[in-house]
PyMOL Python script that loads the backbone (N, CA, C, O; Angstrom):
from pymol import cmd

cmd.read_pdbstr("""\
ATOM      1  N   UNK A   1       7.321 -16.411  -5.474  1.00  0.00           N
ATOM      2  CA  UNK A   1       6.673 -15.535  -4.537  1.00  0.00           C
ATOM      3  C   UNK A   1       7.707 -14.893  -3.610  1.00  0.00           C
ATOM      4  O   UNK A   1       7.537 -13.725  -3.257  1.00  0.00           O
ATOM      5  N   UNK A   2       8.839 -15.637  -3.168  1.00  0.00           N
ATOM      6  CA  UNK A   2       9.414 -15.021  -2.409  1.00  0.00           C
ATOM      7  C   UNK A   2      10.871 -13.925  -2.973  1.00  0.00           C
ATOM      8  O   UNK A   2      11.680 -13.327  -2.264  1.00  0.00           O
ATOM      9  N   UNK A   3      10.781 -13.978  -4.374  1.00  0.00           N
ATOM     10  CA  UNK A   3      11.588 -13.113  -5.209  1.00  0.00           C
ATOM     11  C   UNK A   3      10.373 -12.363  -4.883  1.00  0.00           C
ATOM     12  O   UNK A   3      10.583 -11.789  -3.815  1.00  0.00           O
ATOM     13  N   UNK A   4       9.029 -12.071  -5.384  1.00  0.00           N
ATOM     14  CA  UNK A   4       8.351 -10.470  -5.611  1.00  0.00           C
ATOM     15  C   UNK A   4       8.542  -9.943  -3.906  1.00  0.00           C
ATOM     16  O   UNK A   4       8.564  -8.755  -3.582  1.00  0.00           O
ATOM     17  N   UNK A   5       8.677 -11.167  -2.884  1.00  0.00           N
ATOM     18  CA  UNK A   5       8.554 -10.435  -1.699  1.00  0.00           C
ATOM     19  C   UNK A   5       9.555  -9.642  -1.310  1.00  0.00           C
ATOM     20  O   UNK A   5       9.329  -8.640  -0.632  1.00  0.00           O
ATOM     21  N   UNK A   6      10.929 -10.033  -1.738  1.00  0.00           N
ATOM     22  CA  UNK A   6      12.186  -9.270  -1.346  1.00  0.00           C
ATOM     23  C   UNK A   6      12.511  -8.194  -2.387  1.00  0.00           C
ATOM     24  O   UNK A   6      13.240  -7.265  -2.040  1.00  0.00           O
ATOM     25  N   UNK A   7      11.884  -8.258  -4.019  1.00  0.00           N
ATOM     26  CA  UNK A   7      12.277  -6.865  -4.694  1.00  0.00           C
ATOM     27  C   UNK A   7      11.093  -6.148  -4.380  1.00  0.00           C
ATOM     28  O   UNK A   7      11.166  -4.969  -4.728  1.00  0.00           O
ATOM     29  N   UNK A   8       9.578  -6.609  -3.608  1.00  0.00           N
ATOM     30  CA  UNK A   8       8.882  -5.614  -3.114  1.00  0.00           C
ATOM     31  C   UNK A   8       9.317  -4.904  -1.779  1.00  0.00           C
ATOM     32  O   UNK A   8       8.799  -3.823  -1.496  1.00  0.00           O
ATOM     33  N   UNK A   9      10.094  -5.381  -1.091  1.00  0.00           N
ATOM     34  CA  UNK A   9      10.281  -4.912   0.078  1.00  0.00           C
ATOM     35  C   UNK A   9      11.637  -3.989  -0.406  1.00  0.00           C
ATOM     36  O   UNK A   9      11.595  -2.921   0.206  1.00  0.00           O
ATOM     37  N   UNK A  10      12.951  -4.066  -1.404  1.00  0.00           N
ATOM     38  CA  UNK A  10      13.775  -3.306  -1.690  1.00  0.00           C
ATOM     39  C   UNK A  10      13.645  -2.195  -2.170  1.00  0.00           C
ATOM     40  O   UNK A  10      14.462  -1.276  -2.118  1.00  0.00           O
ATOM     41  N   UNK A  11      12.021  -2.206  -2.953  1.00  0.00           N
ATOM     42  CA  UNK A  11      11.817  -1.169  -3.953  1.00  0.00           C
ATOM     43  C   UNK A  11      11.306  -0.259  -3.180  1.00  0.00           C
ATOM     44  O   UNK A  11      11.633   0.919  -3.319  1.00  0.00           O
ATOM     45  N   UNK A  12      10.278  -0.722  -2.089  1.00  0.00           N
ATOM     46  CA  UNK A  12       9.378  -0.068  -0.966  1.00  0.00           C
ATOM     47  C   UNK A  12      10.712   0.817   0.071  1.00  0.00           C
ATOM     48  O   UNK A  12      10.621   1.974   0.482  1.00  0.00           O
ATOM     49  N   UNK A  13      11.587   0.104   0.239  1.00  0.00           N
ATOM     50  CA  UNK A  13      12.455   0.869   1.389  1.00  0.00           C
ATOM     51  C   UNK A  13      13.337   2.201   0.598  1.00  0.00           C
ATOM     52  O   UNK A  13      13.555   3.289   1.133  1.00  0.00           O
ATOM     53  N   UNK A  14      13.850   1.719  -1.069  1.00  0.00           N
ATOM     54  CA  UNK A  14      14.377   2.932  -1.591  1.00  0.00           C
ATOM     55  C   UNK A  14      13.456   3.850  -1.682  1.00  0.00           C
ATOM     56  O   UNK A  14      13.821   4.938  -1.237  1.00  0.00           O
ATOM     57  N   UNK A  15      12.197   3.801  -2.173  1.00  0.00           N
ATOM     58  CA  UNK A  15      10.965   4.890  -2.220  1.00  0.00           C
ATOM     59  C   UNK A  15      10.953   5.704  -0.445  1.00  0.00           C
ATOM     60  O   UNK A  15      10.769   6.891  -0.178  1.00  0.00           O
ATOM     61  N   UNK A  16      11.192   4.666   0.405  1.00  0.00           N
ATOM     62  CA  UNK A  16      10.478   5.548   1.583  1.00  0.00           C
ATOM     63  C   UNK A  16      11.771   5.919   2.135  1.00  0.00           C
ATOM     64  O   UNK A  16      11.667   6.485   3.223  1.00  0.00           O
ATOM     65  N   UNK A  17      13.203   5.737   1.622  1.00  0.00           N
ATOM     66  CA  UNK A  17      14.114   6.497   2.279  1.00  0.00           C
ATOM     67  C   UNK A  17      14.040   7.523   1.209  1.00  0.00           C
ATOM     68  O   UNK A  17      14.064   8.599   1.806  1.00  0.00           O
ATOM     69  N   UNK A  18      13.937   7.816  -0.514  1.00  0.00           N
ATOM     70  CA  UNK A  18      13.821   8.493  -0.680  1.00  0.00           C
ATOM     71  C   UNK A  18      13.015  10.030  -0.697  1.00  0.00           C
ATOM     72  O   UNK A  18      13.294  11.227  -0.764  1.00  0.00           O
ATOM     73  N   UNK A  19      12.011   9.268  -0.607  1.00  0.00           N
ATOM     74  CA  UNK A  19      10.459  10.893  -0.576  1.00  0.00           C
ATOM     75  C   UNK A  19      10.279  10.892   1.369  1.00  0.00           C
ATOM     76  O   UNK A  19       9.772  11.881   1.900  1.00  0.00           O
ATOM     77  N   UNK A  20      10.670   9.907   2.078  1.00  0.00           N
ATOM     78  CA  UNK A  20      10.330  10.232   3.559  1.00  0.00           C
ATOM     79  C   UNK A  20       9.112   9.822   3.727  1.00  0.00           C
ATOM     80  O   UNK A  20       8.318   9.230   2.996  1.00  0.00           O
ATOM     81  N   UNK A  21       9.046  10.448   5.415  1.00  0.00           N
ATOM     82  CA  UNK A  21       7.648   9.751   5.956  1.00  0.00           C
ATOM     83  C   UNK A  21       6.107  10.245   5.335  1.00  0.00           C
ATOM     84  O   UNK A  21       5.093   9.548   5.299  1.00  0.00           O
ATOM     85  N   UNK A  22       6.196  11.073   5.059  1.00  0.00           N
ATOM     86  CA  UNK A  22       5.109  11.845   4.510  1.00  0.00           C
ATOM     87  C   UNK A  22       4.435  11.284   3.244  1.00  0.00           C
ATOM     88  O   UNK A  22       3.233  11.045   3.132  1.00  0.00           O
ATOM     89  N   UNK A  23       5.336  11.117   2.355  1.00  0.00           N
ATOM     90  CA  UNK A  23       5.131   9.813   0.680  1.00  0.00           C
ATOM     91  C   UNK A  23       4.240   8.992   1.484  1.00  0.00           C
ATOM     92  O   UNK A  23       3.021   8.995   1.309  1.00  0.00           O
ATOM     93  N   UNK A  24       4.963   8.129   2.560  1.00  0.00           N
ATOM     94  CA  UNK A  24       5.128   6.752   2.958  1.00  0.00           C
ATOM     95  C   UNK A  24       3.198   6.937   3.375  1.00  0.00           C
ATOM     96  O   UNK A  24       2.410   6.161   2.834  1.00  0.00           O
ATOM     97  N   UNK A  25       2.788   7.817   4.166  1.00  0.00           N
ATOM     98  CA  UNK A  25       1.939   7.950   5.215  1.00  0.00           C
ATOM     99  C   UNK A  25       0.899   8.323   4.498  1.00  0.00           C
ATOM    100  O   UNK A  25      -0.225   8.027   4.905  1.00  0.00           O
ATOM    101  N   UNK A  26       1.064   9.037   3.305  1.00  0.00           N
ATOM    102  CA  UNK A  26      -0.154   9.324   2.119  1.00  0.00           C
ATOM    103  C   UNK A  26      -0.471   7.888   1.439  1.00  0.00           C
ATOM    104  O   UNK A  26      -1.595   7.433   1.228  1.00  0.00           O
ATOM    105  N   UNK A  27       0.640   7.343   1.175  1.00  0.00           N
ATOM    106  CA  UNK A  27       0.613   6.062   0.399  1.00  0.00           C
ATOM    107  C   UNK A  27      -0.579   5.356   0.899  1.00  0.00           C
ATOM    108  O   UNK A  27      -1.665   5.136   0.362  1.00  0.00           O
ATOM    109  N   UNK A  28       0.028   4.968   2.395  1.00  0.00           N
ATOM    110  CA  UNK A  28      -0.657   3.877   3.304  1.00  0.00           C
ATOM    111  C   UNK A  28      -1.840   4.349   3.884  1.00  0.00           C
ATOM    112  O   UNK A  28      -2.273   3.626   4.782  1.00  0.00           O
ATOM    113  N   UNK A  29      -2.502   5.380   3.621  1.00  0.00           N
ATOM    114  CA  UNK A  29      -3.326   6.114   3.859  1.00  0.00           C
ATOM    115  C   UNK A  29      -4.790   5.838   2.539  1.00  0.00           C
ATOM    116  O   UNK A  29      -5.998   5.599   2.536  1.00  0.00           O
ATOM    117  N   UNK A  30      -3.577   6.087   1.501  1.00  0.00           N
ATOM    118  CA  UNK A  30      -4.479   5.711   0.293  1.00  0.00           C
ATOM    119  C   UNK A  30      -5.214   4.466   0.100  1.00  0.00           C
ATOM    120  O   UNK A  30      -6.423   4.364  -0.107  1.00  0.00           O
ATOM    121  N   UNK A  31      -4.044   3.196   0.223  1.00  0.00           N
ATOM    122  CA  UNK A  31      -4.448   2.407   0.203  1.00  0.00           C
ATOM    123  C   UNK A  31      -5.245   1.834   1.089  1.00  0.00           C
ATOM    124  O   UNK A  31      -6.228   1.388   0.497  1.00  0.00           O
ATOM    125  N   UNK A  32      -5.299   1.596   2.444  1.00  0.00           N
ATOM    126  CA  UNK A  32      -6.233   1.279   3.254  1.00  0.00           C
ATOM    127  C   UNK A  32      -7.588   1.792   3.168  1.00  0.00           C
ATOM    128  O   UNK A  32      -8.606   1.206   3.534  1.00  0.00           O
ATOM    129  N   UNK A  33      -7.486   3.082   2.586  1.00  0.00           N
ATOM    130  CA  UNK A  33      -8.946   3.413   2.088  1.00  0.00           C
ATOM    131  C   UNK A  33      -9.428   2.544   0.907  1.00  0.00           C
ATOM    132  O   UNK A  33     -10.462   1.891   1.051  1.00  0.00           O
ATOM    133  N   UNK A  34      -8.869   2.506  -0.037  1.00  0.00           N
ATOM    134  CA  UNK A  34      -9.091   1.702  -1.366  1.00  0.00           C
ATOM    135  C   UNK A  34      -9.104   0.554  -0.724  1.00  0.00           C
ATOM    136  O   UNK A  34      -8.983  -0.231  -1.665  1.00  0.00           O
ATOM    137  N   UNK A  35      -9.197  -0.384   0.673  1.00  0.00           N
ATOM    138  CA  UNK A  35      -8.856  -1.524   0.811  1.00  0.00           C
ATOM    139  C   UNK A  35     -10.803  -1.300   1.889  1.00  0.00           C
ATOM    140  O   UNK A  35     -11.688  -2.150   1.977  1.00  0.00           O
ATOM    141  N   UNK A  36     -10.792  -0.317   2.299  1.00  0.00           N
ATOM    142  CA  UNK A  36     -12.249  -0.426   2.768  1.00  0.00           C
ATOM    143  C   UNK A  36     -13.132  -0.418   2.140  1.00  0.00           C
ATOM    144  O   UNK A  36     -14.123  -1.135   2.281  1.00  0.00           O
ATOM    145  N   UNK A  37     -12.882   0.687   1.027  1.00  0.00           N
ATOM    146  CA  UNK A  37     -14.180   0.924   0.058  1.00  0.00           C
ATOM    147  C   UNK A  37     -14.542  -0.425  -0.799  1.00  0.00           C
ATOM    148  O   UNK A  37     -15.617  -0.450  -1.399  1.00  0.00           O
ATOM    149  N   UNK A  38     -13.794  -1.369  -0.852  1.00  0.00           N
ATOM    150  CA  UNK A  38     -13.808  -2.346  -1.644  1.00  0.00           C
ATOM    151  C   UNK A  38     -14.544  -3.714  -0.752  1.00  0.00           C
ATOM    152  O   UNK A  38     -15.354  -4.618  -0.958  1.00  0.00           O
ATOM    153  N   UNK A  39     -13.853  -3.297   0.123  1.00  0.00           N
ATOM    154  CA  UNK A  39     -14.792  -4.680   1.360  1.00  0.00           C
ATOM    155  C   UNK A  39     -16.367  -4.419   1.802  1.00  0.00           C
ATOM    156  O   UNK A  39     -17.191  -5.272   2.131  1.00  0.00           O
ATOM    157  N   UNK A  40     -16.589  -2.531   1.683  1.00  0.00           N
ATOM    158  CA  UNK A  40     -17.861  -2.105   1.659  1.00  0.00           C
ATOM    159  C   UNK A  40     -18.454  -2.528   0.377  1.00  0.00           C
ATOM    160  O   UNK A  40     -19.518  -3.136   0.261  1.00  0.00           O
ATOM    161  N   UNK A  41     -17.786  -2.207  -0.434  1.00  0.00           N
ATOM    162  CA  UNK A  41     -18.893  -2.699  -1.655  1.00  0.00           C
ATOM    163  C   UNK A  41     -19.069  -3.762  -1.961  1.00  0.00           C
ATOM    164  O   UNK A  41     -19.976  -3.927  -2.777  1.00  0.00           O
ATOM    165  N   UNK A  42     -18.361  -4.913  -1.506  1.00  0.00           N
ATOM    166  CA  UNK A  42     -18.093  -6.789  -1.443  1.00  0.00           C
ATOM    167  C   UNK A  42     -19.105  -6.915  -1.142  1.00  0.00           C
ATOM    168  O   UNK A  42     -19.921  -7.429  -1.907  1.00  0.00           O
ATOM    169  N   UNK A  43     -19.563  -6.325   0.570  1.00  0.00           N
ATOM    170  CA  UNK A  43     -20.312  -6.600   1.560  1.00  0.00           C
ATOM    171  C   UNK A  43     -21.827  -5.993   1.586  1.00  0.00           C
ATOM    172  O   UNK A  43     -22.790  -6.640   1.998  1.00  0.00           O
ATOM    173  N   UNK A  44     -21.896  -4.765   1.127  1.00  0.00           N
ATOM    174  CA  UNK A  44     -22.976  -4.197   1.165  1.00  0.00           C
ATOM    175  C   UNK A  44     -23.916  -4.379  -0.371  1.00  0.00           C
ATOM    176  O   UNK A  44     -25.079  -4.781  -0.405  1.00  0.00           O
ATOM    177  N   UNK A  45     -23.282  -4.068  -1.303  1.00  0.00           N
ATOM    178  CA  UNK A  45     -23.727  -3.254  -2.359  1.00  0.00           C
ATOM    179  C   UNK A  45     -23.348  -4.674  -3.636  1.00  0.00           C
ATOM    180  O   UNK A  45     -23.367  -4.477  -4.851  1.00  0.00           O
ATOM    181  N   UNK A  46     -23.118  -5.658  -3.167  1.00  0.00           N
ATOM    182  CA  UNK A  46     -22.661  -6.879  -4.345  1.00  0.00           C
ATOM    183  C   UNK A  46     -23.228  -8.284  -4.054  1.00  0.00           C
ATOM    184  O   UNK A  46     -22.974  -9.221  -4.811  1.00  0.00           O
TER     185      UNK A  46
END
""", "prot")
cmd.dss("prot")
cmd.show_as("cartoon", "prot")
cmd.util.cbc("prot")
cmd.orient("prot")
């Protein structure tokens, strides 16, 4: 676990020095949505 944590965190920092804040901010944007819609449908609809 703590190997995926440090080549996730190496791979994450070359991506966001490469494409910038904007990649970074769509990314985390995306996902937190995909992270609600999923707790709505846990909660409501399952």
């Amino acid at each position: 676990m703590a190997v995926a944590n440090v080549a996730g965190s190496l791979l994450g920092t070359r991506v966001a020095l490469r494409h910038g804040a904007g990649f970074v901010r769509v990314v985390f944007i995306v996902v937190v949505s995909a992270l609600i819609l999923k707790t709505a449908y846990d909660a409501f609809l399952k």
